[in-house]
Structures are given as structure tokens and as C-alpha cells.
C-alpha positions in Angstrom: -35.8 -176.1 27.8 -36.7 -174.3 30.8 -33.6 -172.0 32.0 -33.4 -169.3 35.0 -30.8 -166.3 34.3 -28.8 -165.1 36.8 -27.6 -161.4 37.2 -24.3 -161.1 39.4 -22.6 -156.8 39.9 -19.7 -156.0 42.1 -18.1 -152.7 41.8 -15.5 -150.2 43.6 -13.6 -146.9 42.8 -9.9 -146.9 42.7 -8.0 -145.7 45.9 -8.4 -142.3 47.3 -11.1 -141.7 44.6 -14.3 -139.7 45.0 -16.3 -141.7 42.8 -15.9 -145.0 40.4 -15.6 -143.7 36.8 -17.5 -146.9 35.5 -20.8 -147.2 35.1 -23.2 -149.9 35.2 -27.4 -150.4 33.8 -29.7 -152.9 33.0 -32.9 -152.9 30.8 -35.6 -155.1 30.1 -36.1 -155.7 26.0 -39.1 -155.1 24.7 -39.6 -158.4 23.2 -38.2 -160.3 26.2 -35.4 -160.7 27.9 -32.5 -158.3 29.6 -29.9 -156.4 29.0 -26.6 -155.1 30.6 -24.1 -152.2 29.7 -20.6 -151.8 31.5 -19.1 -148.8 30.4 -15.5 -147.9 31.8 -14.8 -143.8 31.2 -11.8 -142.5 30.4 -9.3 -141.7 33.8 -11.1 -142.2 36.8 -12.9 -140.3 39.4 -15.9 -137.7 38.4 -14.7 -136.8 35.0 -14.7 -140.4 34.3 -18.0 -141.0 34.9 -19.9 -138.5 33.7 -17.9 -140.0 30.1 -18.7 -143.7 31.1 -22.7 -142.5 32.0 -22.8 -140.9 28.5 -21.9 -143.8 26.6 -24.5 -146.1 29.0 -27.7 -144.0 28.9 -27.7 -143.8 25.0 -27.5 -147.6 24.7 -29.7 -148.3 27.3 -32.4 -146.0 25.9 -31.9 -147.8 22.3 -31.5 -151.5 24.0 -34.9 -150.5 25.9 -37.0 -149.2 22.1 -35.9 -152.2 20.5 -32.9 -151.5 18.7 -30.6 -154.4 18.1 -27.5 -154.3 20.4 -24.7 -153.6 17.0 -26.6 -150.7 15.9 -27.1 -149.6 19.7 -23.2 -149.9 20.5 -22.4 -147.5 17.0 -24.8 -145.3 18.1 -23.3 -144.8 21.7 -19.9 -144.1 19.8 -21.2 -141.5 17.7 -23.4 -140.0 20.4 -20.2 -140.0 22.5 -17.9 -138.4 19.7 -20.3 -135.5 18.7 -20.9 -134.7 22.4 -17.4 -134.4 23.3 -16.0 -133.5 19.9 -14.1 -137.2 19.1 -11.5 -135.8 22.6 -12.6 -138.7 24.9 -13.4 -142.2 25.1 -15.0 -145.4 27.0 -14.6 -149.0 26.8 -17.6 -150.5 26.9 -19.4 -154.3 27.5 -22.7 -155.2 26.4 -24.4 -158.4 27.5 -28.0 -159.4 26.5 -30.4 -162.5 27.1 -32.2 -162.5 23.5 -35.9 -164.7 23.9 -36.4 -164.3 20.4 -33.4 -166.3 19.5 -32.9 -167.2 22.5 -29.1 -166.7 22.6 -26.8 -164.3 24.8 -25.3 -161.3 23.1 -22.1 -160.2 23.7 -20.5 -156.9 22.3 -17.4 -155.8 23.7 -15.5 -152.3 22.4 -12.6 -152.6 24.8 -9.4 -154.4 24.9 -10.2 -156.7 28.2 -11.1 -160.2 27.2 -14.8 -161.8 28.2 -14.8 -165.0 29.8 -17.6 -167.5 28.2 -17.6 -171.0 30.4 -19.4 -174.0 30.1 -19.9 -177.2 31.1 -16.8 -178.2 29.0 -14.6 -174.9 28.6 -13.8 -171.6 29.4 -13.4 -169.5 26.4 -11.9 -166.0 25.9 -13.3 -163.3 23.6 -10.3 -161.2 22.3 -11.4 -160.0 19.1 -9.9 -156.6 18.6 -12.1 -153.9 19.5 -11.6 -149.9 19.5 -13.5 -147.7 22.3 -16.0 -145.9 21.8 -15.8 -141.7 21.3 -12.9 -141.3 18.5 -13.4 -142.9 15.8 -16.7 -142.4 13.3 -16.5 -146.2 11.9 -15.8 -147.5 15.2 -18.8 -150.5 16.1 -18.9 -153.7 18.5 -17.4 -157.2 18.1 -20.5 -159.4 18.6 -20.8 -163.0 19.3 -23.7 -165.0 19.8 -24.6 -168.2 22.3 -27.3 -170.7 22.2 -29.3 -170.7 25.5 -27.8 -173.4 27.6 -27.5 -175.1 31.4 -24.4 -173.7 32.9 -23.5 -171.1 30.1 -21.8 -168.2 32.4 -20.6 -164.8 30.8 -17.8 -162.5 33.3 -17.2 -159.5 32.4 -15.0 -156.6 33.6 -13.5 -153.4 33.2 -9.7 -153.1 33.3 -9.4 -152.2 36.9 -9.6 -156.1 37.2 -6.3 -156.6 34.6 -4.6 -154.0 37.0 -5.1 -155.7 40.0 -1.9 -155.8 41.7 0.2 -154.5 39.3 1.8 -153.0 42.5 3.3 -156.6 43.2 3.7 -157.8 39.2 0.5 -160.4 40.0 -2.6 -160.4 38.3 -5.9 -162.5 39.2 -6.0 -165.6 37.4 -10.2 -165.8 36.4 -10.1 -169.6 35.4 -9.8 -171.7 38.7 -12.6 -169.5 40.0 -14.7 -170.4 36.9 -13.6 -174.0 36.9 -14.6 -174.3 40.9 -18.3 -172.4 40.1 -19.0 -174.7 36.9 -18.7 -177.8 38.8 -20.3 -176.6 42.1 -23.5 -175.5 39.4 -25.6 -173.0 41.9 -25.5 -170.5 39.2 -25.0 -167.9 41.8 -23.9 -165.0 40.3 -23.6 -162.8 42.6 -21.4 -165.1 44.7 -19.1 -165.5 42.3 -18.5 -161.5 41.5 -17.8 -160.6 45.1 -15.5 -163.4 45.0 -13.7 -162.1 41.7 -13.7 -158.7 43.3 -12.3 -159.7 47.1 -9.7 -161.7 45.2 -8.7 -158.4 43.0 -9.0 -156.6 46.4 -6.4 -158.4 48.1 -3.9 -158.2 45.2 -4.4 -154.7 45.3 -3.9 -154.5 49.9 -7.6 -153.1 49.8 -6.2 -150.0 47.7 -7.2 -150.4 43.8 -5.4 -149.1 41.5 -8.1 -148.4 39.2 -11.5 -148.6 39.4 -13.1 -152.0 38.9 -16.3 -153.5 37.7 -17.5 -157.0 37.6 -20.6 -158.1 35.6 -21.6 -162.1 36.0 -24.2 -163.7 33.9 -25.3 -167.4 34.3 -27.9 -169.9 33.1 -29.3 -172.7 35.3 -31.9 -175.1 34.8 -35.3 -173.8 36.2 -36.3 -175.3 39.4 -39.7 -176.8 39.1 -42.5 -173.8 40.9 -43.9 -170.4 40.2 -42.0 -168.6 38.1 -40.9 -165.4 40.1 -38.3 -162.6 39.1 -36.2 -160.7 41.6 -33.9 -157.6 41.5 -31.2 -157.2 44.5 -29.1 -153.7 44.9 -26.8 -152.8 47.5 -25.5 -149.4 47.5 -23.1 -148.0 50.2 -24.1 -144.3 51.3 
């Protein structure tokens, strides 16, 4: 079965902030496929980020030689702990398109759920996971997909369960899943700026954390040459 993957990323600092303490990368594998790595530092703003962009270049530059995602997510913990002697942390997300077994990967160390939908169900992951940067025995939950039409992954970092918390609301993820399972475009990217406009206006346009959204979705390939694209939009 013939399948197109689609890559959706929408991210923004928390109010009055400098700089978003999460980070975001993706890697092609050597034996085929992608990877991404959300990684969500420890209080916000620069400090924050220089934690979460610790924890993200070390499994990015494991994910990228080969290593298999569980042994690339300990590694980022003990990298993390030794560098900053066990006194911070980051939750972090991992999401990879495997060709070789042709499943997606997901390893979460962080206490916000992942959404897994399909043409059925949405599905939370909530195993219990510890961050990364305390703890020596400290390694990912993993859970594996087959490859299938209409398989979509969300992930987040918290700044998405805080959205507004100013008001006692939080943004309900499933009728936004429900609506872009049965309109199939596998668009993404559509459907993380919609995630994060919707978190937005809970929050009046002032977040109260930082937040990052990370979509990943599976279509059937249209029929025509097979071509790959990459999309970034950075504001200056």
C-alpha cells in the first residue's frame, strides 16, 4: 500500500516571553523514513530552551546514525543529567515513520497524553512517563502503529493543557480530530494552526505557557511522481 506522510508544526512562546522554551527537529533515518523530537524545557523563556535544545540535538544526532528511537530517548536523559548534574529536566515527544517495519513510533517522556486517531477512534496514550534529566533509569513509553490510510498522530507540549486556565476551560482535541478524519485531506499543517488558534483564543492571544503542536498523518498516495517537500515559516 502506497501511503503519503504528512508533517504539520505550529508553535509560540508564552506571553511577554523572549523566546519559546520548546524546541522542535526533524531527521531523516538512515534506512528510510523521518523522524520528529518535541522537547518542552523546564520554565520558559531562554533558560528553557537552551534545556529543551539539549535534550533534542542528542536524539536527533542518534535518530540520524541509526540508533533505535528507546535507546536514543535514554541516551538524551543521561546526556541531559550529566550535563546539568540531574538539576533540570524536559518532557519530551518522539514521533517516527519506520520503512523498515513500516510502523509509526511513538515515545513520549512527559505527562501530556498523545492523540492516535483513525478511521474508527481516537485513542489517548497516557502511559506514565518520567522527564528526562533526573533520574538515571528513567527511558521512553513506546508504542508502535501499522502504516495505515488516515492514521494521524497530535502531539503537544503542555502549554496546550494550560490553555485557558485563566477562564477554568481547556481545548477539547477530539471534535477537531473527529471533523479532520472525516474531511480526509490529511492536511497537517491545517489542522495544527487550527489546534493552536483555538488554544490562542482560550488564552485572549496571551499564553500562558509556551506551546507546541506536532501533527502527523497518513493518506493514500495520489497516483504521479513521487515528490517530497519541506515548508518552514519563521517570524523575524
Amino acid at each position: 500500500m502506497e501511503l503519503e506522510l504528512f508533517v504539520g508544526v505550529a508553535k509560540t512562546g508564552k506571553y511577554a516571553t523572549s523566546e519559546s522554551g520548546d524546541s522542535v527537529e526533524v531527521i531523516e533515518r538512515p534506512h528510510g523514513g523521518i523522524s520528529l523530537v518535541l522537547a518542552d524545557g523546564q520554565r520558559s523563556g531562554k533558560s528553557a530552551k537552551l534545556i529543551s535544545n539539549i535534550a533534542v540535538r542528542k536524539a536527533i544526532s542518534l535518530l540520524a546514525d541509526g540508533v533505535r528511537d528507546g535507546a536514543a530517548g535514554r541516551a538524551a536523559n543521561d546526556y541531559l543529567r550529566t550535563h546539568r548534574q540531574g538539576k533540570v529536566s524536559a518532557e519530551m515527544v518522539m514521533i517516527s515513520a519506520d520503512l523498515r517495519t513500516r510502523t509509526l513510533v511513538i515515545s513520549r517522556n512527559t505527562h501530556c497524553p498523545v492523540y492516535i486517531a483513525n478511521s474508527t477512534e481516537i485513542e489517548r496514550l497516557l502511559a506514565p512517563s518520567r522527564p528526562l534529566g533526573f533520574y538515571s533509569d528513567t527511558k521512553p513509553a513506546i508504542v508502535e502503529f501499522p502504516f495505515q490510510p488516515g492514521l494521524t498522530v497530535v502531539a503537544f507540549s503542555d502549554g496546550l493543557l494550560a490553555a485557558g486556565s485563566r477562564r477554568s476551560r481547556q481545548l477539547q482535541l477530539e471534535p477537531y480530530l473527529l471533523r479532520f478524519q472525516r474531511e480526509g485531506s490529511g492536511r497537517a499543517q491545517a489542522l495544527a494552526d487550527e489546534l493552536l488558534t483555538a488554544a490562542l483564543d482560550l488564552d485572549e492571544g496571551r499564553p500562558v505557557d509556551d506551546i507546541t503542536l506536532v501533527v502527523v498523518s497518513l493518506v493514500r498516495e495520489k497516483v504521479g511522481q513521487k515528490i517530497r517537500r519541506l515548508s518552514v515559516l519563521v517570524p523575524l
